[in-house]
N, CA, C and O atoms as a printed pandas DataFrame, in Angstrom:
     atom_number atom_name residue_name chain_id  residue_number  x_coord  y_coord  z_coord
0              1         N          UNK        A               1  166.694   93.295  139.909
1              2        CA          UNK        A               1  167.392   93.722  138.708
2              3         C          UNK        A               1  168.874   93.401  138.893
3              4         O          UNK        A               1  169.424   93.734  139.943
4              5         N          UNK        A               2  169.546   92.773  137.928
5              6        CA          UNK        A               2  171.021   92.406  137.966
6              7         C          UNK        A               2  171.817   93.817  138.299
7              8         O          UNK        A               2  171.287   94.927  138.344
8              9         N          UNK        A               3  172.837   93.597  138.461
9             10        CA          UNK        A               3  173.684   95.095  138.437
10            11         C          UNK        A               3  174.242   95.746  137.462
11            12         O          UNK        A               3  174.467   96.956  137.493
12            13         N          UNK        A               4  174.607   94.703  136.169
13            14        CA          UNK        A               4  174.713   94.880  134.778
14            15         C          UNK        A               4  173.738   95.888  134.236
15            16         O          UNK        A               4  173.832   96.967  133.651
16            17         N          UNK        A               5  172.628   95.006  134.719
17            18        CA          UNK        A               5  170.732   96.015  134.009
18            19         C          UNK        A               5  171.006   97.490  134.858
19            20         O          UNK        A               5  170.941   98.593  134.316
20            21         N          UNK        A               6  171.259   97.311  135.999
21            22        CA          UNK        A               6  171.292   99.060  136.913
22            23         C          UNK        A               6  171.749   99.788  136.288
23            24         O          UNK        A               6  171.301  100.831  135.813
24            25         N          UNK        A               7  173.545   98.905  136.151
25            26        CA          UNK        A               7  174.216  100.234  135.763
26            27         C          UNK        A               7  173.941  100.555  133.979
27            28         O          UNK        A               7  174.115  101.718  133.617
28            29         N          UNK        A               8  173.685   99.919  133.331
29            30        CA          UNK        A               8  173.273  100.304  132.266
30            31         C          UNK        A               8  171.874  101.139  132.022
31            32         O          UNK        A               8  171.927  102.005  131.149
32            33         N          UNK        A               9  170.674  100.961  132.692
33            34        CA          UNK        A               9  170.118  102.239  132.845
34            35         C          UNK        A               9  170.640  103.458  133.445
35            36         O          UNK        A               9  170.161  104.521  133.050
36            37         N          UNK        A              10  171.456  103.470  134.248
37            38        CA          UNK        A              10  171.406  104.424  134.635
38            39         C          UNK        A              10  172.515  105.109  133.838
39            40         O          UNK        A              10  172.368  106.331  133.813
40            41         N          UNK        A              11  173.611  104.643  133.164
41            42        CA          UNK        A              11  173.820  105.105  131.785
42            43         C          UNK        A              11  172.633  105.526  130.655
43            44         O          UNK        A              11  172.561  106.266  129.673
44            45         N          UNK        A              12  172.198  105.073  131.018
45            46        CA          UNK        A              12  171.242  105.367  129.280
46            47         C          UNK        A              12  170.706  106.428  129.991
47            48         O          UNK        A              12  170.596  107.360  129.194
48            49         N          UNK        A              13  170.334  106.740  131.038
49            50        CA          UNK        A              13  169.577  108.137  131.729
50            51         C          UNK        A              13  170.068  108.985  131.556
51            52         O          UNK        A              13  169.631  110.033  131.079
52            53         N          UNK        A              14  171.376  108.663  131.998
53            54        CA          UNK        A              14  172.458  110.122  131.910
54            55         C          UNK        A              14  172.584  110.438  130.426
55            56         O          UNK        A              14  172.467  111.564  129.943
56            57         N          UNK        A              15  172.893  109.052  129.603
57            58        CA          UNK        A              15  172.533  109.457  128.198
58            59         C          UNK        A              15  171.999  110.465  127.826
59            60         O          UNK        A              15  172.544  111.478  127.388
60            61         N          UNK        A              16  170.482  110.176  128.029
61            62        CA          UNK        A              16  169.134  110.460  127.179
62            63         C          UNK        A              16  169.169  112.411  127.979
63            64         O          UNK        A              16  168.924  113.427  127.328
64            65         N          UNK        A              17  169.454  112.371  129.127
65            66        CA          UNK        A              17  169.668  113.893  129.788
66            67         C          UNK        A              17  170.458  114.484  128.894
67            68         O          UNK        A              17  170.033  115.403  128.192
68            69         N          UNK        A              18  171.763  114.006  128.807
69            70        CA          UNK        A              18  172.975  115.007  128.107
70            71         C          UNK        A              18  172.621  114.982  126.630
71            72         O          UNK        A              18  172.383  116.143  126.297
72            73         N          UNK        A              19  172.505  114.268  125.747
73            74        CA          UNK        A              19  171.525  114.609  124.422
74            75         C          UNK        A              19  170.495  115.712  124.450
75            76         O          UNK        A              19  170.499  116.654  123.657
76            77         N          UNK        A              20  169.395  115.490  125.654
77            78        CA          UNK        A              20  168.780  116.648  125.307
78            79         C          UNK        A              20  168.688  117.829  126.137
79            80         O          UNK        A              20  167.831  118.701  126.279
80            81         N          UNK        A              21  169.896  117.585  126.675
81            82        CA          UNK        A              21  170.272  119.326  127.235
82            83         C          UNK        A              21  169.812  119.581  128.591
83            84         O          UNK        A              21  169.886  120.733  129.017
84            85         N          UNK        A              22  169.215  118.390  129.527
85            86        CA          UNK        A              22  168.780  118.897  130.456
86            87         C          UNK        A              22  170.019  118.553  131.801
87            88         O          UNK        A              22  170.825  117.641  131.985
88            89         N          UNK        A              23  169.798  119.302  132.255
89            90        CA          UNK        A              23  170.326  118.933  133.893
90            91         C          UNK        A              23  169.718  118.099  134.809
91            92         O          UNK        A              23  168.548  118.084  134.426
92            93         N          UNK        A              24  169.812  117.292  135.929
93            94        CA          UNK        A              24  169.471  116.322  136.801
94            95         C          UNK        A              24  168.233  117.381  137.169
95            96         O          UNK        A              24  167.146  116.887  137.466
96            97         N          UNK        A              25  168.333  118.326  137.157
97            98        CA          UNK        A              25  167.239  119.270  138.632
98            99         C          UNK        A              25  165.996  119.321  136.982
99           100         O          UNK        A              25  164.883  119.807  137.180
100          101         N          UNK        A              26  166.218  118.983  136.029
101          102        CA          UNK        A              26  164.990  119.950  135.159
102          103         C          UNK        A              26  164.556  118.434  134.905
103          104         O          UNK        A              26  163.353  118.177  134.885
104          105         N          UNK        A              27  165.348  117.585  134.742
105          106        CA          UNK        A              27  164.284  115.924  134.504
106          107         C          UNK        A              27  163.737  115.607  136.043
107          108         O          UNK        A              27  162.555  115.312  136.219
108          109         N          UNK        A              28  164.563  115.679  137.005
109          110        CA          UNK        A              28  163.957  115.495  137.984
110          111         C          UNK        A              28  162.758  116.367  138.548
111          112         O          UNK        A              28  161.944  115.717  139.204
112          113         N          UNK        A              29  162.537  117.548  138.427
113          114        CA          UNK        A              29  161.285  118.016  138.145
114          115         C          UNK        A              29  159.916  117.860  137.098
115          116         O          UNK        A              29  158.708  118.084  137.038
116          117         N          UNK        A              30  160.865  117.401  136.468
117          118        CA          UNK        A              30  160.139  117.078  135.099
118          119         C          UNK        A              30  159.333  115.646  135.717
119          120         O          UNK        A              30  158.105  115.580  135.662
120          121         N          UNK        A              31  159.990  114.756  136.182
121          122        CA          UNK        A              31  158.827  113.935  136.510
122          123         C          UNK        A              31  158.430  113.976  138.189
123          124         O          UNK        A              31  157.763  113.145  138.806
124          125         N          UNK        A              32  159.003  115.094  138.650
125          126        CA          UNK        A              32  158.207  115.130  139.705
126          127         C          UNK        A              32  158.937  114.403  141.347
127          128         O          UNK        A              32  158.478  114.055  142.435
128          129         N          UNK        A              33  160.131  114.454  140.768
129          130        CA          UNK        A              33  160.873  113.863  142.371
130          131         C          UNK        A              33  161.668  114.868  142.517
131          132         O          UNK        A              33  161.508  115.938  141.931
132          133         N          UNK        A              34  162.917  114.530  143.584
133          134        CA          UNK        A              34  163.712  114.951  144.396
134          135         C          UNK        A              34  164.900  114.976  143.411
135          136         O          UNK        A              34  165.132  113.898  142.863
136          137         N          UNK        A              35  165.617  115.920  143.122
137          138        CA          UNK        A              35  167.067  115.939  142.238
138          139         C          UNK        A              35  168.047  114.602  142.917
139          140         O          UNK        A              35  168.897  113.897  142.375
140          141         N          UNK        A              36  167.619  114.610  144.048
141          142        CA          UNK        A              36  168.901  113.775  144.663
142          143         C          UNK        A              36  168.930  112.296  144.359
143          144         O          UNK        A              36  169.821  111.502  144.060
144          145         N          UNK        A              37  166.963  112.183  144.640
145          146        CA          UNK        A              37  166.673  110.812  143.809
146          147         C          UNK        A              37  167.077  110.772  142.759
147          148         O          UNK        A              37  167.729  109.752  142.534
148          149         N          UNK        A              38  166.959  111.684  141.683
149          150        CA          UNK        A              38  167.557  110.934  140.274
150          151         C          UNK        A              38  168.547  111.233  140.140
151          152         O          UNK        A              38  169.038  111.147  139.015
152          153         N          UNK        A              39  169.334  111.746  141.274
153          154        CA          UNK        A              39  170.715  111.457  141.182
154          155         C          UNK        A              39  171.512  110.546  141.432
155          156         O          UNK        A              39  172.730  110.436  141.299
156          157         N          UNK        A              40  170.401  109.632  141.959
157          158        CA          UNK        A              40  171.415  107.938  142.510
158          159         C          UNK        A              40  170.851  107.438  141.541
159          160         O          UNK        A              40  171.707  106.553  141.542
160          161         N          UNK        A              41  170.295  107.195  140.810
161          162        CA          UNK        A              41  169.341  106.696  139.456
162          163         C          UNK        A              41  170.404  106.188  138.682
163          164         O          UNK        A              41  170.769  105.071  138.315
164          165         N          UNK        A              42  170.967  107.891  138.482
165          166        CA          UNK        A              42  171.830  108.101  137.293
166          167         C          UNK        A              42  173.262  107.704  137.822
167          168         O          UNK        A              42  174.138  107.693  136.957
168          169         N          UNK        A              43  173.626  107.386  139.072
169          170        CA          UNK        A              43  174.616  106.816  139.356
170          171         C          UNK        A              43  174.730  105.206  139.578
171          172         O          UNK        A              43  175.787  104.648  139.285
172          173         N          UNK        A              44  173.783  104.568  140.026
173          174        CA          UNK        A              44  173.167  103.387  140.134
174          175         C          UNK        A              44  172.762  102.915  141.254
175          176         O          UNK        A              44  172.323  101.826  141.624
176          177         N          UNK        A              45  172.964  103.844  141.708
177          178        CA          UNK        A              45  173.148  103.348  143.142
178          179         C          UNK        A              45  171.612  103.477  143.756
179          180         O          UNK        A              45  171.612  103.880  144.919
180          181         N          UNK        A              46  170.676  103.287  143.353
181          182        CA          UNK        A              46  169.232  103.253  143.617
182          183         C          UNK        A              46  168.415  102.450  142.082
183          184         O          UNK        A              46  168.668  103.044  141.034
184          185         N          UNK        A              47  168.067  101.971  142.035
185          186        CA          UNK        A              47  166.901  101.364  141.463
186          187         C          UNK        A              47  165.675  102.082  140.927
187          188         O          UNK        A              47  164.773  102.211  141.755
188          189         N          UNK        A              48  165.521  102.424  140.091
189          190        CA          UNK        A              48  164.759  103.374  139.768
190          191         C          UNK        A              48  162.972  102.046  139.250
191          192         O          UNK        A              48  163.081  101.210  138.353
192          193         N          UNK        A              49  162.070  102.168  139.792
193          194        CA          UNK        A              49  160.819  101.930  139.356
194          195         C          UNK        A              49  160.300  102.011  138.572
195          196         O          UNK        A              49  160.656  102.854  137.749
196          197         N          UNK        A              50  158.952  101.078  138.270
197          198        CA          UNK        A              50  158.766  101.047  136.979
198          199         C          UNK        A              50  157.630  102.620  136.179
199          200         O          UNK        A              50  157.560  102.893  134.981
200          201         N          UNK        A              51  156.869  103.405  137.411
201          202        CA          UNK        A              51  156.459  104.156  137.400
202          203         C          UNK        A              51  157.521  105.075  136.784
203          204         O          UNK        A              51  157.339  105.555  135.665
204          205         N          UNK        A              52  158.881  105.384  137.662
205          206        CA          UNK        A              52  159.657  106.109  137.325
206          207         C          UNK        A              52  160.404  105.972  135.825
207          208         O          UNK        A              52  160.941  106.971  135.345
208          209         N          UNK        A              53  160.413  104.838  135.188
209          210        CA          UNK        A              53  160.620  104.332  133.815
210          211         C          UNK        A              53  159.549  105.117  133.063
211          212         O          UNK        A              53  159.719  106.009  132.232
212          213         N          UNK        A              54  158.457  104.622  133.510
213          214        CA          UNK        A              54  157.781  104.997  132.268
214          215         C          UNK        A              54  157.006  106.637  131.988
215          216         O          UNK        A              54  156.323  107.103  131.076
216          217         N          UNK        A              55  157.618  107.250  133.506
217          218        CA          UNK        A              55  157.914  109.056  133.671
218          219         C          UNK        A              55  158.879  109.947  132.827
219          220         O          UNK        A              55  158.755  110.997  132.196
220          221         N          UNK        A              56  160.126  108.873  133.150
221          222        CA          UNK        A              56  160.851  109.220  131.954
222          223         C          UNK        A              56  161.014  108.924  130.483
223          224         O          UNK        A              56  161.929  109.465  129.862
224          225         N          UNK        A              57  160.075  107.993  129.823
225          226        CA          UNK        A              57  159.597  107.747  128.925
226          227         C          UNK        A              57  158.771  108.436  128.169
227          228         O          UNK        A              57  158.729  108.448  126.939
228          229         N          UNK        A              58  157.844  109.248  129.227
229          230        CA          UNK        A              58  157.018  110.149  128.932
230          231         C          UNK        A              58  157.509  111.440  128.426
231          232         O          UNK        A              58  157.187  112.158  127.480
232          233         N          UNK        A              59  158.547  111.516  129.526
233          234        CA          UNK        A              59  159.019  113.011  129.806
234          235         C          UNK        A              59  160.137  113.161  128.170
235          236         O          UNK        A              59  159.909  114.221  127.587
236          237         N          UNK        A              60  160.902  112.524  127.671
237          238        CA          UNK        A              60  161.578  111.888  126.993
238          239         C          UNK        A              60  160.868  111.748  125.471
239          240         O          UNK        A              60  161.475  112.271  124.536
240          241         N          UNK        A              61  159.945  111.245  125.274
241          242        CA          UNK        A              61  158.784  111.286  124.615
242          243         C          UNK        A              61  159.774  109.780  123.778
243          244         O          UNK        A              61  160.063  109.985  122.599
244          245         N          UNK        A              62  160.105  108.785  124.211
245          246        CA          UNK        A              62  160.872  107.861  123.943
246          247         C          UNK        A              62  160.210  106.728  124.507
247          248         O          UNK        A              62  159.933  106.787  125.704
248          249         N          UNK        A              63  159.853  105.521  123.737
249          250        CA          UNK        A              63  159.365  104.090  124.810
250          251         C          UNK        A              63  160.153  103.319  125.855
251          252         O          UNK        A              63  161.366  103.362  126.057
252          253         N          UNK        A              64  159.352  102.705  126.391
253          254        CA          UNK        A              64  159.906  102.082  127.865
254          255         C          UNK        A              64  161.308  101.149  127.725
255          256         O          UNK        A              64  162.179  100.933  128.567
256          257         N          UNK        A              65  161.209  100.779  126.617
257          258        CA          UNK        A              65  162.285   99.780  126.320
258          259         C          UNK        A              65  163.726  100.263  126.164
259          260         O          UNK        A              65  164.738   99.620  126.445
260          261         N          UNK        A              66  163.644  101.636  125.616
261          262        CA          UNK        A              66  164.259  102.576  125.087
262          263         C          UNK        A              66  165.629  103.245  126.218
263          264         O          UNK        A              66  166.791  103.588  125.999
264          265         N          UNK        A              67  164.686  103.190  127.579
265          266        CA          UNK        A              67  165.670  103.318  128.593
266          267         C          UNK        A              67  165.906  102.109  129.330
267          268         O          UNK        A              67  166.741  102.015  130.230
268          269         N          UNK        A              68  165.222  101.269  128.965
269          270        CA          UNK        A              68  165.713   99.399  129.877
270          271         C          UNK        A              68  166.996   99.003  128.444
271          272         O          UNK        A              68  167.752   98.122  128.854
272          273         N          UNK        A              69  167.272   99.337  127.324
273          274        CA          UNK        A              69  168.205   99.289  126.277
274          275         C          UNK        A              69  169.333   99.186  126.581
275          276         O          UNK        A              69  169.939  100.152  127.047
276          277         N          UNK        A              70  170.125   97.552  126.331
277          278        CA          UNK        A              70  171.702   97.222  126.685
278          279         C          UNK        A              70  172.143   97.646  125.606
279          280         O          UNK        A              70  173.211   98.162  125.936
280          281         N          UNK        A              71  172.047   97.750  124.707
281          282        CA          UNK        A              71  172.990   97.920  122.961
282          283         C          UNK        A              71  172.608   99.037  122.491
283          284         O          UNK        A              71  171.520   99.397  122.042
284          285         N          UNK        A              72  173.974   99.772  122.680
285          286        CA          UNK        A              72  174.252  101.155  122.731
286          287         C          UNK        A              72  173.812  101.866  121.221
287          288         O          UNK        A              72  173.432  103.014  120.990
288          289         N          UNK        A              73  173.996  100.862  120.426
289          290        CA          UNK        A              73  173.433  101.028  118.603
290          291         C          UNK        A              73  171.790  101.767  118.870
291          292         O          UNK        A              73  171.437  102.945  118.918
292          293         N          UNK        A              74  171.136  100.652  118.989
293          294        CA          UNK        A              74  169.662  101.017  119.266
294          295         C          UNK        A              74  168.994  101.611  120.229
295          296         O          UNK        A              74  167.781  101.819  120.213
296          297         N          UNK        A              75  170.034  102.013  121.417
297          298        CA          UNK        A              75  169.557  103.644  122.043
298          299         C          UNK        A              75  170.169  104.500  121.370
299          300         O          UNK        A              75  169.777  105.604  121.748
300          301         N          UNK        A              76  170.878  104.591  120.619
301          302        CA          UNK        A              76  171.046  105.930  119.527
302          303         C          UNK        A              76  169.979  105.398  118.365
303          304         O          UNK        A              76  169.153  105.390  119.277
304          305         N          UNK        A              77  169.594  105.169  117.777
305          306        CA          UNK        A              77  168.664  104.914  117.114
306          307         C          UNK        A              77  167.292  105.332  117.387
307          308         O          UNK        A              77  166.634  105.988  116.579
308          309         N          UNK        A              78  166.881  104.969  118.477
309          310        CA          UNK        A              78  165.559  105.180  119.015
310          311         C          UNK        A              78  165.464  106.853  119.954
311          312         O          UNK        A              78  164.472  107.551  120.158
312          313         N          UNK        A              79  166.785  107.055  120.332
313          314        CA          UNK        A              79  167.001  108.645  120.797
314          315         C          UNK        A              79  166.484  109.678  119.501
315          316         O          UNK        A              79  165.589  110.523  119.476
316          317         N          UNK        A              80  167.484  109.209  118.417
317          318        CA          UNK        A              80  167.637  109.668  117.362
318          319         C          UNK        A              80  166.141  109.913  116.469
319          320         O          UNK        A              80  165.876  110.938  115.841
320          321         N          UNK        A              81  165.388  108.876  116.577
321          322        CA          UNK        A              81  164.058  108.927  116.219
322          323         C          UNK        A              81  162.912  109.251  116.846
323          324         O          UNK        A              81  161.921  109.215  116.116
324          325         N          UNK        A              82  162.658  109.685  118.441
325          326        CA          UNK        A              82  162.227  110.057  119.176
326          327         C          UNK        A              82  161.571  110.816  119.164
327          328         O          UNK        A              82  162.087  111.565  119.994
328          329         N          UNK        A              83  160.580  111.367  118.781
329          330        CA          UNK        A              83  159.629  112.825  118.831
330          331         C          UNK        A              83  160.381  114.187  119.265
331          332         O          UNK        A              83  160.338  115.233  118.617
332          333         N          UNK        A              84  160.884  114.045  120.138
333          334        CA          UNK        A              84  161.619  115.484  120.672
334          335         C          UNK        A              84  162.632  115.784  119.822
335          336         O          UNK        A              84  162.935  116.942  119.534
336          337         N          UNK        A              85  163.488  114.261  119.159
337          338        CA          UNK        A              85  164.715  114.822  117.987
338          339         C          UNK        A              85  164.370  115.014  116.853
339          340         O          UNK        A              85  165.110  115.521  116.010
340          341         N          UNK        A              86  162.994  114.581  116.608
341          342        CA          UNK        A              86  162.966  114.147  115.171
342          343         C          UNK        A              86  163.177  115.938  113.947
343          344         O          UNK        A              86  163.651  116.124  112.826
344          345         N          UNK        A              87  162.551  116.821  114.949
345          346        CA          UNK        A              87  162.754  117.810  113.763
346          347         C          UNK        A              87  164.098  118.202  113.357
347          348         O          UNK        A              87  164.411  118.499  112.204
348          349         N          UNK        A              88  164.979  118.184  114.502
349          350        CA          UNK        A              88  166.439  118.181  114.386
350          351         C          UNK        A              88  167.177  117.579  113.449
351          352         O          UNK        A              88  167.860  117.950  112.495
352          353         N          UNK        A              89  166.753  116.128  114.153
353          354        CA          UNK        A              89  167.453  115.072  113.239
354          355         C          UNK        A              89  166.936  115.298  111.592
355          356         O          UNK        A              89  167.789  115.479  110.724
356          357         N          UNK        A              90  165.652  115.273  111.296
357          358        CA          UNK        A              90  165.160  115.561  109.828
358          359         C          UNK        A              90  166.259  116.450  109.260
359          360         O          UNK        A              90  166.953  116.036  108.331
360          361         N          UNK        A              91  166.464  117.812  109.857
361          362        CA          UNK        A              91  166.744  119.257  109.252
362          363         C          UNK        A              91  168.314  118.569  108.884
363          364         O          UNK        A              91  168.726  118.194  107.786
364          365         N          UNK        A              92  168.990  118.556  110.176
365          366        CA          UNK        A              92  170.457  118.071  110.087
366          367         C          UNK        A              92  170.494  117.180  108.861
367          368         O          UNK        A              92  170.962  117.766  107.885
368          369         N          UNK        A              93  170.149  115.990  108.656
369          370        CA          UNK        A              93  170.113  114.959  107.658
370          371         C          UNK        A              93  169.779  115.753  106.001
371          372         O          UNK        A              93  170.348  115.445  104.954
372          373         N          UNK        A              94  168.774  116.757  106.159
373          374        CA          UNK        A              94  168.528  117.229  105.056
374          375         C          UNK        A              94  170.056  117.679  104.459
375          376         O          UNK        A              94  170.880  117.171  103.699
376          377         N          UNK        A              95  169.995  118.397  104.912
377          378        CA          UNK        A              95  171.289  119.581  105.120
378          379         C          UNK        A              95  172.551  118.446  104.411
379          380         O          UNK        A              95  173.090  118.378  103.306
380          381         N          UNK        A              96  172.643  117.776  105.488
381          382        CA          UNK        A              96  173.748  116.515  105.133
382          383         C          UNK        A              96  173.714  115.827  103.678
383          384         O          UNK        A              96  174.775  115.551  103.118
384          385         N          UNK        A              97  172.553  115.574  103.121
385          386        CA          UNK        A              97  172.497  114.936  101.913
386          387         C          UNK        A              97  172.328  115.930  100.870
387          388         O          UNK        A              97  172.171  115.275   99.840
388          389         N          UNK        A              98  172.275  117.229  100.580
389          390        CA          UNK        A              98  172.529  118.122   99.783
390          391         C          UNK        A              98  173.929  118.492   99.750
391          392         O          UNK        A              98  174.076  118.992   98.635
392          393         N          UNK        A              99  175.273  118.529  100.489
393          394        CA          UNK        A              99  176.283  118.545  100.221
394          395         C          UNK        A              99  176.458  117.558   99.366
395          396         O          UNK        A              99  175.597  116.744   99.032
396          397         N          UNK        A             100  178.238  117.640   98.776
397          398        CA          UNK        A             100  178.738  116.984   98.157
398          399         C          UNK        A             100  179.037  115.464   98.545
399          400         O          UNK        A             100  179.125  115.302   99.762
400          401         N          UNK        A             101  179.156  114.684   98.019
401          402        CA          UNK        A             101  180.643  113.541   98.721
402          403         C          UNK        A             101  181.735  114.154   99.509
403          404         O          UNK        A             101  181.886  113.711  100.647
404          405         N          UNK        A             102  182.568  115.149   99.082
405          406        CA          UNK        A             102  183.138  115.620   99.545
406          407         C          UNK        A             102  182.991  116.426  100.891
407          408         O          UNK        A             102  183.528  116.066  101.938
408          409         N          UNK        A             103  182.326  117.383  100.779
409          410        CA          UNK        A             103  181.424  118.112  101.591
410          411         C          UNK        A             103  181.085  116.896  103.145
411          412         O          UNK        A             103  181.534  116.966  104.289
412          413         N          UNK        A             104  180.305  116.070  102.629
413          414        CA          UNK        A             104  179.940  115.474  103.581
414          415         C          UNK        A             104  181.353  114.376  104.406
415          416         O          UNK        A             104  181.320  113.887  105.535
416          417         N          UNK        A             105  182.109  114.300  103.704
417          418        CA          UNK        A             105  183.139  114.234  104.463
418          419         C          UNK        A             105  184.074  114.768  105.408
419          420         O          UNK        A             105  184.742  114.291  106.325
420          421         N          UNK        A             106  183.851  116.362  104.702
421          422        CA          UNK        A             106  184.418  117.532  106.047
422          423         C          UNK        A             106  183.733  117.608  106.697
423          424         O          UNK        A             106  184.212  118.073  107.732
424          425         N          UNK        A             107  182.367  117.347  106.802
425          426        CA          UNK        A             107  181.629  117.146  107.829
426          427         C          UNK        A             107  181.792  116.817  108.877
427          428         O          UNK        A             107  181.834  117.379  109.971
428          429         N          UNK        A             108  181.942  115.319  108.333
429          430        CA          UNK        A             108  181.819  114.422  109.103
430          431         C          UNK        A             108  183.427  114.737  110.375
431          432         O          UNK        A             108  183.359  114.906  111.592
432          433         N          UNK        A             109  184.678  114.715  109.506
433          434        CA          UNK        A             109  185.738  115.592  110.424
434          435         C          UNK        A             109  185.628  116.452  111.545
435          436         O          UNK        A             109  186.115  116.403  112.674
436          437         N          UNK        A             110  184.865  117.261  110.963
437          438        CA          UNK        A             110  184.864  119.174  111.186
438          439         C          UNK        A             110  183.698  118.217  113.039
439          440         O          UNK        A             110  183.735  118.376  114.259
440          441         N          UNK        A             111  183.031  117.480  112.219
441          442        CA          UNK        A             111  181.867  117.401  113.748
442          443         C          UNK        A             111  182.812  116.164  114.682
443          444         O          UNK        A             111  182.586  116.041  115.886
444          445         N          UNK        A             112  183.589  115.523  114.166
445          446        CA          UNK        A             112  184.800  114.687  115.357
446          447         C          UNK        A             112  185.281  115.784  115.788
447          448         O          UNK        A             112  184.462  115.979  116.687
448          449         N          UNK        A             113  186.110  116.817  115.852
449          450        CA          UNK        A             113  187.256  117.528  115.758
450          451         C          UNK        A             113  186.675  118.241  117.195
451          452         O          UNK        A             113  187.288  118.518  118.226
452          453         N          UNK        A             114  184.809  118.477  116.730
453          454        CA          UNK        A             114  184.243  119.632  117.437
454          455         C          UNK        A             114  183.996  118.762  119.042
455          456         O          UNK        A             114  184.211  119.155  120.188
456          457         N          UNK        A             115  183.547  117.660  118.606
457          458        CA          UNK        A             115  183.356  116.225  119.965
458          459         C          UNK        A             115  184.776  116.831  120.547
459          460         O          UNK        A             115  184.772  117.714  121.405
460          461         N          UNK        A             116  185.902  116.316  120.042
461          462        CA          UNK        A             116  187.353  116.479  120.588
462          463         C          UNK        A             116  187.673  117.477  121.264
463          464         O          UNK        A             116  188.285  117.443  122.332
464          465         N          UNK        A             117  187.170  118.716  120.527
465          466        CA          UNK        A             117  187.569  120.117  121.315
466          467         C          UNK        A             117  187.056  120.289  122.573
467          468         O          UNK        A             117  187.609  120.782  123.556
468          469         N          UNK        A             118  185.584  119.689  122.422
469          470        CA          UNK        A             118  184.342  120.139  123.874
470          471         C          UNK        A             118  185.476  119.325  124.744
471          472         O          UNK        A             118  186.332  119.830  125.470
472          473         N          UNK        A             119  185.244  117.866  124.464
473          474        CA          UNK        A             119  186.127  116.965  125.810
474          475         C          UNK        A             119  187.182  117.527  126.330
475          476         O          UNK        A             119  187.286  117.793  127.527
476          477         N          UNK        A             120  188.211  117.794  125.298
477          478        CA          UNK        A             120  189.054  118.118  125.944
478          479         C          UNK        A             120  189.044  119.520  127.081
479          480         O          UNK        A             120  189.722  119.623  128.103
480          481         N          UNK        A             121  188.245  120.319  126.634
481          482        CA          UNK        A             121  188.158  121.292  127.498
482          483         C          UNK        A             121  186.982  121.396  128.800
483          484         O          UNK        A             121  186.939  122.296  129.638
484          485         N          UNK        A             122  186.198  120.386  128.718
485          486        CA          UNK        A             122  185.873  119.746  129.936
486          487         C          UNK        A             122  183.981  120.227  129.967
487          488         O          UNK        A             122  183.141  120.290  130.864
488          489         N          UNK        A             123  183.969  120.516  128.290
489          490        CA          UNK        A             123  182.433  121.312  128.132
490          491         C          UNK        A             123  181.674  119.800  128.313
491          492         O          UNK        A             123  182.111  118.886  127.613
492          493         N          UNK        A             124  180.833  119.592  129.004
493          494        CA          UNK        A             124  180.004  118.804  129.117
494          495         C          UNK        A             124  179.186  118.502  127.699
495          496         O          UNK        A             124  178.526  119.321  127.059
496          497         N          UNK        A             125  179.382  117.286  127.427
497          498        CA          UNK        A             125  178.691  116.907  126.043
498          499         C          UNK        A             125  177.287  115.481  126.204
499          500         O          UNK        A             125  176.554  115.243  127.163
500          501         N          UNK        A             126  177.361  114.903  125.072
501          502        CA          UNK        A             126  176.308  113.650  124.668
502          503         C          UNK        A             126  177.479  112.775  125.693
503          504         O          UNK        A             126  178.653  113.143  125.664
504          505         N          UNK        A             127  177.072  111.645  126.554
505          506        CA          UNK        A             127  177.999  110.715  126.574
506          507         C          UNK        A             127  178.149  109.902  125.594
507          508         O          UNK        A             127  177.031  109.427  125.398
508          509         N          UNK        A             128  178.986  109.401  124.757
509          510        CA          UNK        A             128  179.340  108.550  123.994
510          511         C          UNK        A             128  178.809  107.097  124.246
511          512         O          UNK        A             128  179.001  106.621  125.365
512          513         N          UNK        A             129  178.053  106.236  123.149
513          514        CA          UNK        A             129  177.630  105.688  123.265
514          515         C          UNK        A             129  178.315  104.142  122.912
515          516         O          UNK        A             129  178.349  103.849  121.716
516          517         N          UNK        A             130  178.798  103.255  123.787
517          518        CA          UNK        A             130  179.371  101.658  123.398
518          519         C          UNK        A             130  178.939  100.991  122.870
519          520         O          UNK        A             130  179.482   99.901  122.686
């Protein structure tokens, strides 16, 4: 695997963790290894397998491609559509298209502002996606 491909999975891991709320110790149980292993995973510094791909695929409820994904567009896309988000994402979106024009513009603010506040104060969030 190039080092480009590493370190970009192992971005999209850390991704796909901080979206859905878990910590290194609850995915790494989740499929059944050592925290420490998927802690070089998620740093790059280990190579993660194809067994282990498609564990977290499982675990994730997201396809294989989904975490091998260079273009940061279509792992938010496919996160976003994912079985585990989808009731979220539905409700949120509902919600969103019953406001106004307007409305959905403070929204859209009010939820930058809220990104801004977490960072700056060092609350662990989604990593931002390139």
């Amino acid at each position: 695997m190039k080092i480009e491909t590493q370190m970009q999975v192992a971005k999209n891991m850390r991704y796909l963790r901080n979206v859905f709320g878990y910590t290194q110790s609850e995915v790494a149980d989740g499929i059944h290894m050592c925290r420490s292993t998927y802690a070089l995973y998620e740093l790059g510094r280990k190579i993660p397998g194809a067994d282990t791909i498609v564990d977290l695929a499982d675990f994730y409820h997201v396809r294989v491609d989904t975490i091998l994904q260079s273009e940061g567009t279509k792992l938010l896309t496919d996160v976003i559509f994912s079985d585990k988000c989808k009731d979220q994402s539905i409700s949120l979106v509902d919600i969103f298209y019953q406001l106004s024009p307007y409305a959905q513009g403070c929204l859209m603010e009010r939820a930058v502002t809220l990104l801004e506040q977490e960072s700056a104060n060092g609350i662990p969030g989604v990593i931002p996606v390139a």
